[in-house]
DRENPA-3360 file (N, C-alpha, C; in nm, 2 decimals, always signed):
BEGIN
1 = XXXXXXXX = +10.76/+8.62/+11.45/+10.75/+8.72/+11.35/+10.83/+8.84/+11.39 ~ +10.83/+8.89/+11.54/+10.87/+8.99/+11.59/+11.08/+8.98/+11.53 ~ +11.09/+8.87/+11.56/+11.25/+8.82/+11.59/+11.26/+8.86/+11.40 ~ +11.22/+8.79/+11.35/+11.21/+8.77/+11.19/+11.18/+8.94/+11.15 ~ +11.16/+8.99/+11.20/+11.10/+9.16/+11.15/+11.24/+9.23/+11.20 ~ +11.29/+9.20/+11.30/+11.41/+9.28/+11.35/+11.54/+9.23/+11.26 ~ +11.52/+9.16/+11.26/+11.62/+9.08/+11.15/+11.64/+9.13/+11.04 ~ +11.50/+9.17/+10.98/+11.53/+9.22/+10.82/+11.53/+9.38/+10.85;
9 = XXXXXXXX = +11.52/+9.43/+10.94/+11.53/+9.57/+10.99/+11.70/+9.60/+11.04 ~ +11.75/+9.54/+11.06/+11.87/+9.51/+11.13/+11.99/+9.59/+11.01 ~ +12.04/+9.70/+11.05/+12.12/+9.78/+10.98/+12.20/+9.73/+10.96 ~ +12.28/+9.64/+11.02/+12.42/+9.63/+11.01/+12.37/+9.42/+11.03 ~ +12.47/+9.37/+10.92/+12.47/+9.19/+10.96/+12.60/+9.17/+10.91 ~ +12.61/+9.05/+10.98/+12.75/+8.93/+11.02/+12.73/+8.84/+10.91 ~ +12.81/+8.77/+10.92/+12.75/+8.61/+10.87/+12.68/+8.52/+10.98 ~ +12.69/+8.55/+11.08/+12.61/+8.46/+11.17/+12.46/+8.56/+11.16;
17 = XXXXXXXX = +12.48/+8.72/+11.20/+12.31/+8.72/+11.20/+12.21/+8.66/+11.09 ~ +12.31/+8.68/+10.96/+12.25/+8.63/+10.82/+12.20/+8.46/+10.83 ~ +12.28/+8.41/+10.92/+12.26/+8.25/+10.88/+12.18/+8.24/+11.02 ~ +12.16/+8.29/+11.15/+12.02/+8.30/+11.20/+11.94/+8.37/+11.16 ~ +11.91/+8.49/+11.08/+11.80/+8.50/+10.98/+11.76/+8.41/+10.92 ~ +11.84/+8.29/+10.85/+11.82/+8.22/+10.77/+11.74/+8.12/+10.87 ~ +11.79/+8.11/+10.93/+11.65/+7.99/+11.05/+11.55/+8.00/+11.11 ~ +11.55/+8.15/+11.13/+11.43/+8.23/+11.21/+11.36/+8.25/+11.02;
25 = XXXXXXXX = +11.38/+8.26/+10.95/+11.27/+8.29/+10.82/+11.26/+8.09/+10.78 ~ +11.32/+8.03/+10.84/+11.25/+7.88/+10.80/+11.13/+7.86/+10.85 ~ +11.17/+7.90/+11.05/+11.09/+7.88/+11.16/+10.96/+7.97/+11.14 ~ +10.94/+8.07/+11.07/+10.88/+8.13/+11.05/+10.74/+8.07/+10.90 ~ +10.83/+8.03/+10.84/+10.78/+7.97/+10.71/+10.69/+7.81/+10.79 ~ +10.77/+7.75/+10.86/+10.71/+7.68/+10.97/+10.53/+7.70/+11.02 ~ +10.57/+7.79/+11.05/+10.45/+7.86/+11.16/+10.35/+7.89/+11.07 ~ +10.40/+7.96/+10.98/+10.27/+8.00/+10.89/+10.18/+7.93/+10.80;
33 = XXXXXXXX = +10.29/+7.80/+10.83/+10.17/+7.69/+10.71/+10.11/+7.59/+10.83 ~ +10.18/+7.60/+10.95/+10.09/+7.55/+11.09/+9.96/+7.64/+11.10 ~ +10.00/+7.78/+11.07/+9.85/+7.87/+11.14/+9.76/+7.83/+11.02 ~ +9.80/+7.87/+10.88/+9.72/+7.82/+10.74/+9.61/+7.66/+10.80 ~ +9.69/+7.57/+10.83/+9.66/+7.46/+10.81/+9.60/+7.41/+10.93 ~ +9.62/+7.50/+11.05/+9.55/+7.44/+11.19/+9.46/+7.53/+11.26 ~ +9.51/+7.63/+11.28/+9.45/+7.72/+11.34/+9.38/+7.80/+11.22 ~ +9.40/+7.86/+11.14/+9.27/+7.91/+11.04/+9.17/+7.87/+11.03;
41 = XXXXXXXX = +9.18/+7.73/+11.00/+9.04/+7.70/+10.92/+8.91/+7.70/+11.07 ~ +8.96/+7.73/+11.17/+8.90/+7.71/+11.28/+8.82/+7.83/+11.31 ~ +8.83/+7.95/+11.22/+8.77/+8.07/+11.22/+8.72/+8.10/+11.11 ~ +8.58/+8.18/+11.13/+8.52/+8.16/+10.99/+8.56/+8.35/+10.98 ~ +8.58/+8.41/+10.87/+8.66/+8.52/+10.89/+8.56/+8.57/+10.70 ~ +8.53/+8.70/+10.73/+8.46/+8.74/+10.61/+8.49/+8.88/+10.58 ~ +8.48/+8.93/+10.46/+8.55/+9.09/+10.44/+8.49/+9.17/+10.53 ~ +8.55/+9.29/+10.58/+8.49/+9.39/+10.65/+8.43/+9.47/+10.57;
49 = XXXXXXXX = +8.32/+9.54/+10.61/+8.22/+9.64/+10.52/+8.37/+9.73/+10.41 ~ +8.40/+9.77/+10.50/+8.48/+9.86/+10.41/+8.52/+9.79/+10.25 ~ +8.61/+9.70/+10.28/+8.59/+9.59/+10.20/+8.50/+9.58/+10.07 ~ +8.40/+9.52/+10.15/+8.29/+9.47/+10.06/+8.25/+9.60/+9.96 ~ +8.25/+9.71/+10.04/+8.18/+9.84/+9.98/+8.27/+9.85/+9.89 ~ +8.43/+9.90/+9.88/+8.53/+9.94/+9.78/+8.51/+9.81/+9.72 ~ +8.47/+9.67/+9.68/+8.44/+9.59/+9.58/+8.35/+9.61/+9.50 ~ +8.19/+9.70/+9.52/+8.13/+9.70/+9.49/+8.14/+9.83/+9.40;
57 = XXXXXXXX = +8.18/+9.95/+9.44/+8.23/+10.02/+9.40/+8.36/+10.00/+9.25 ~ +8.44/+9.93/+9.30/+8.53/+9.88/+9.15/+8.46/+9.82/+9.10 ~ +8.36/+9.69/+9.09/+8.28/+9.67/+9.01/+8.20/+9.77/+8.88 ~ +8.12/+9.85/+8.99/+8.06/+9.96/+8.92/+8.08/+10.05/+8.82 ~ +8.24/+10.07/+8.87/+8.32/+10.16/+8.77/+8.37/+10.12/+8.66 ~ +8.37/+9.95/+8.68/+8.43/+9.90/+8.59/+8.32/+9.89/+8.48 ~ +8.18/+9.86/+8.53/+8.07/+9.83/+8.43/+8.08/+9.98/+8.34 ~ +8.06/+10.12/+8.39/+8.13/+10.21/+8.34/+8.19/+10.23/+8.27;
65 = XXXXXXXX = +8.31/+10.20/+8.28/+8.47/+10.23/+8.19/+8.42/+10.14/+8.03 ~ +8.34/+9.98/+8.09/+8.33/+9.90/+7.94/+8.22/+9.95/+7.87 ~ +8.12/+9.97/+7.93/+7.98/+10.04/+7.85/+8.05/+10.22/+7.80 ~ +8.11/+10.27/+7.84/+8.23/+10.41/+7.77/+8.26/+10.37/+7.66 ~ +8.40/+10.25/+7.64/+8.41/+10.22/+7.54/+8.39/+10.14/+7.48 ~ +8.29/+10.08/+7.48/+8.18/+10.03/+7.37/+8.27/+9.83/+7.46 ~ +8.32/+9.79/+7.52/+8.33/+9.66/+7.53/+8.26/+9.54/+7.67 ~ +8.24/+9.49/+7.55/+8.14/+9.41/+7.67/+8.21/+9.31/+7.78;
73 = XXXXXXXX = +8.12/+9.28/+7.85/+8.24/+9.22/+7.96/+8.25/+9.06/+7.95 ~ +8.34/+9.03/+8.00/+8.37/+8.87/+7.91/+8.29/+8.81/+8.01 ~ +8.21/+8.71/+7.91/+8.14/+8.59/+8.01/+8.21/+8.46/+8.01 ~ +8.24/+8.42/+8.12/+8.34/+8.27/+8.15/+8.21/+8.17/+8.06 ~ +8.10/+8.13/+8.09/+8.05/+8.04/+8.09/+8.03/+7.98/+7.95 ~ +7.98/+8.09/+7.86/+7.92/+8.06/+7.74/+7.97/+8.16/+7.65 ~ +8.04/+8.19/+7.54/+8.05/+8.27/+7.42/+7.93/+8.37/+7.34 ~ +7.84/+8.21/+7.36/+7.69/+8.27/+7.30/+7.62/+8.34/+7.34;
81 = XXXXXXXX = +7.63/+8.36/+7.51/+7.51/+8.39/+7.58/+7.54/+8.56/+7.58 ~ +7.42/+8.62/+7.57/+7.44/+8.77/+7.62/+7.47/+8.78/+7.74 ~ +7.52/+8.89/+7.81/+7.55/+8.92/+7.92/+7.44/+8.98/+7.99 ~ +7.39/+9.00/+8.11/+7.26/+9.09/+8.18/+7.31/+9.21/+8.16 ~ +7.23/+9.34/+8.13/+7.27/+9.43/+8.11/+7.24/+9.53/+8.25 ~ +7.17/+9.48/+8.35/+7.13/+9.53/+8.48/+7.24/+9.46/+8.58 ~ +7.27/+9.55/+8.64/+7.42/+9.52/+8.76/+7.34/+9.41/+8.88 ~ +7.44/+9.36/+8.91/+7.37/+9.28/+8.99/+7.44/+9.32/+9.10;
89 = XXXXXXXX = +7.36/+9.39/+9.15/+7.38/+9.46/+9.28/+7.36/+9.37/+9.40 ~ +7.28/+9.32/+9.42/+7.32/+9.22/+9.55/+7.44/+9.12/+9.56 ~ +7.50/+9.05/+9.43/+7.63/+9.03/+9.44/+7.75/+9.13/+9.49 ~ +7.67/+9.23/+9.41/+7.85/+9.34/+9.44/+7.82/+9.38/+9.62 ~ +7.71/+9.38/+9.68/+7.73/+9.38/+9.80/+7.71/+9.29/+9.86 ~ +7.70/+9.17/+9.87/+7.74/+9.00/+9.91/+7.89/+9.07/+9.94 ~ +7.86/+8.97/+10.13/+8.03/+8.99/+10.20/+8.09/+8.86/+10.13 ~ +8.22/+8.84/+10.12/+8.30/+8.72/+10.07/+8.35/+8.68/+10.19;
97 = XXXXXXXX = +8.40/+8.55/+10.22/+8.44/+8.50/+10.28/+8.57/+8.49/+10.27 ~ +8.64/+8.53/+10.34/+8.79/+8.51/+10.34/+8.85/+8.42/+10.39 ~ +8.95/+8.36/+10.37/+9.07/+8.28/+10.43/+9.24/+8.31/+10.46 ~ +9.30/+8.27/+10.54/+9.41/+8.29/+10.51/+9.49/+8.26/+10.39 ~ +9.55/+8.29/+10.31/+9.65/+8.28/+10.23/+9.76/+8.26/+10.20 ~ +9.85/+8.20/+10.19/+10.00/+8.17/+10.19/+10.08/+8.23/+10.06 ~ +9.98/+8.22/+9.99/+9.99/+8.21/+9.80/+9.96/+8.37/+9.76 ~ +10.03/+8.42/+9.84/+10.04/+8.58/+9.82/+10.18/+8.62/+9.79;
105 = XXXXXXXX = +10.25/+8.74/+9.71/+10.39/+8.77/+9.69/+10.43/+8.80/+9.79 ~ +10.36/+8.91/+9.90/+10.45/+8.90/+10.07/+10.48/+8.80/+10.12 ~ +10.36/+8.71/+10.14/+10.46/+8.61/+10.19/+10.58/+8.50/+10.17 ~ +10.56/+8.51/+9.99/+10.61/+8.42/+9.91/+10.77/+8.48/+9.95 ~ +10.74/+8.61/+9.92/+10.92/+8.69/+9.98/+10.97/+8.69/+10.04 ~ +10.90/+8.64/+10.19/+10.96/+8.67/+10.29/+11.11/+8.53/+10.28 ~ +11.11/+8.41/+10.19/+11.22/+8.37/+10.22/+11.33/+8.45/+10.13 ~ +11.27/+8.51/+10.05/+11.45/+8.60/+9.96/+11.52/+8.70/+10.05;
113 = XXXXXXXX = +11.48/+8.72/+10.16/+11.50/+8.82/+10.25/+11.69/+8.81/+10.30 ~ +11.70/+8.71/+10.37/+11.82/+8.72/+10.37/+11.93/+8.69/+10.29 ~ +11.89/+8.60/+10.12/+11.95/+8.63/+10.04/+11.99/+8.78/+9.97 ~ +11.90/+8.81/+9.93/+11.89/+8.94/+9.87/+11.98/+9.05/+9.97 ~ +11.99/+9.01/+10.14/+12.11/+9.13/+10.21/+12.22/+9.10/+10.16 ~ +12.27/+8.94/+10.19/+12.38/+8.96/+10.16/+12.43/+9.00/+10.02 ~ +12.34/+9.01/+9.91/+12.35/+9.02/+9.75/+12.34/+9.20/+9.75 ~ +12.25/+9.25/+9.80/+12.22/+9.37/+9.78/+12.28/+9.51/+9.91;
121 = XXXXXXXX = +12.24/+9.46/+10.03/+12.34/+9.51/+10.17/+12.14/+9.49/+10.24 ~ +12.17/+9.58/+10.34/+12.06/+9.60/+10.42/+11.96/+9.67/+10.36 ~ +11.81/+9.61/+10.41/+11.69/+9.69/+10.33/+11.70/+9.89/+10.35 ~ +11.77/+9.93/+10.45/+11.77/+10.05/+10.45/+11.83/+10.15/+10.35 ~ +11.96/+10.06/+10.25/+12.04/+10.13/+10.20/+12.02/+10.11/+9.99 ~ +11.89/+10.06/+10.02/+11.83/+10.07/+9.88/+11.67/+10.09/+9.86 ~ +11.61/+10.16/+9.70/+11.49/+10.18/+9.76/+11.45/+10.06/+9.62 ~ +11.31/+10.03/+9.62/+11.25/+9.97/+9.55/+11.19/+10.06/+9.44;
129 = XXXXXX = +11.16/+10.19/+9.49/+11.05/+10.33/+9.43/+11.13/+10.33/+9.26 ~ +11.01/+10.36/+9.17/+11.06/+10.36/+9.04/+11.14/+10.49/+9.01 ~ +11.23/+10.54/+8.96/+11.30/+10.65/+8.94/+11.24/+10.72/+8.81 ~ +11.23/+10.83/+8.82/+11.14/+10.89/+8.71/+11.27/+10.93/+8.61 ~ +11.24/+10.97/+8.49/+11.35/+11.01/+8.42/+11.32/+11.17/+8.38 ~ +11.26/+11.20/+8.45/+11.26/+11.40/+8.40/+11.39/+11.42/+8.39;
% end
């Protein structure tokens, strides 16, 4: 990861740093569906309070915002059934169990990385930030 982080930090590229970029972000893509698939599941890993608390908290505000403007909150199960109208607070503070992930957009991006230099130049010399129009 370290090699692969310098890489996409790397001011100035060749065509060779680009096309070992390009093997260190395979090697990389490698590794991470070995840790996913070997080493993860080997640890049981759950939200940290912080976590759990800011979930319980969006929750709450969300019950808020729909009972504000009059809509109720969608029930998966059944159409018919009413919804409880009492928060179910020991869910919203129930820790979740986490896993690693693969199936996230960081890491999905990490292989456009060295397309996108030679297409665009080095990540230093453009921003992502939305441009306001005042």
């Amino acid at each position: 990861m370290g090699t692969w982080h310098a890489y996409a930090k790397l001011r100035q590229h060749t065509e060779y740093t680009l096309r070992s970029f390009e093997l260190k972000t395979k090697e990389l893509g490698d590794q991470l569906r070995y840790f996913a698939n070997t080493t993860s599941p080997a640890f049981q890993t759950k939200e940290l309070p912080g976590e759990t608390a800011a979930r319980g908290r969006r929750k709450v505000a969300n019950r808020k915002t729909r009972a504000l403007s009059g809509k109720r909150p969608a029930n998966k199960r059944s159409a018919n059934k009413q919804p409880t109208k009492e928060p179910q607070i020991q869910e919203d503070l129930a820790e979740t169990v986490k896993t690693f992930n693969l199936l996230v957009p960081k890491v999905h991006a990490l292989g456009d990385y060295p397309s996108t230099i030679r297409w665009l130049g080095t990540t230093d010399s453009y921003s992502t930030q939305r441009v306001s129009a005042r």
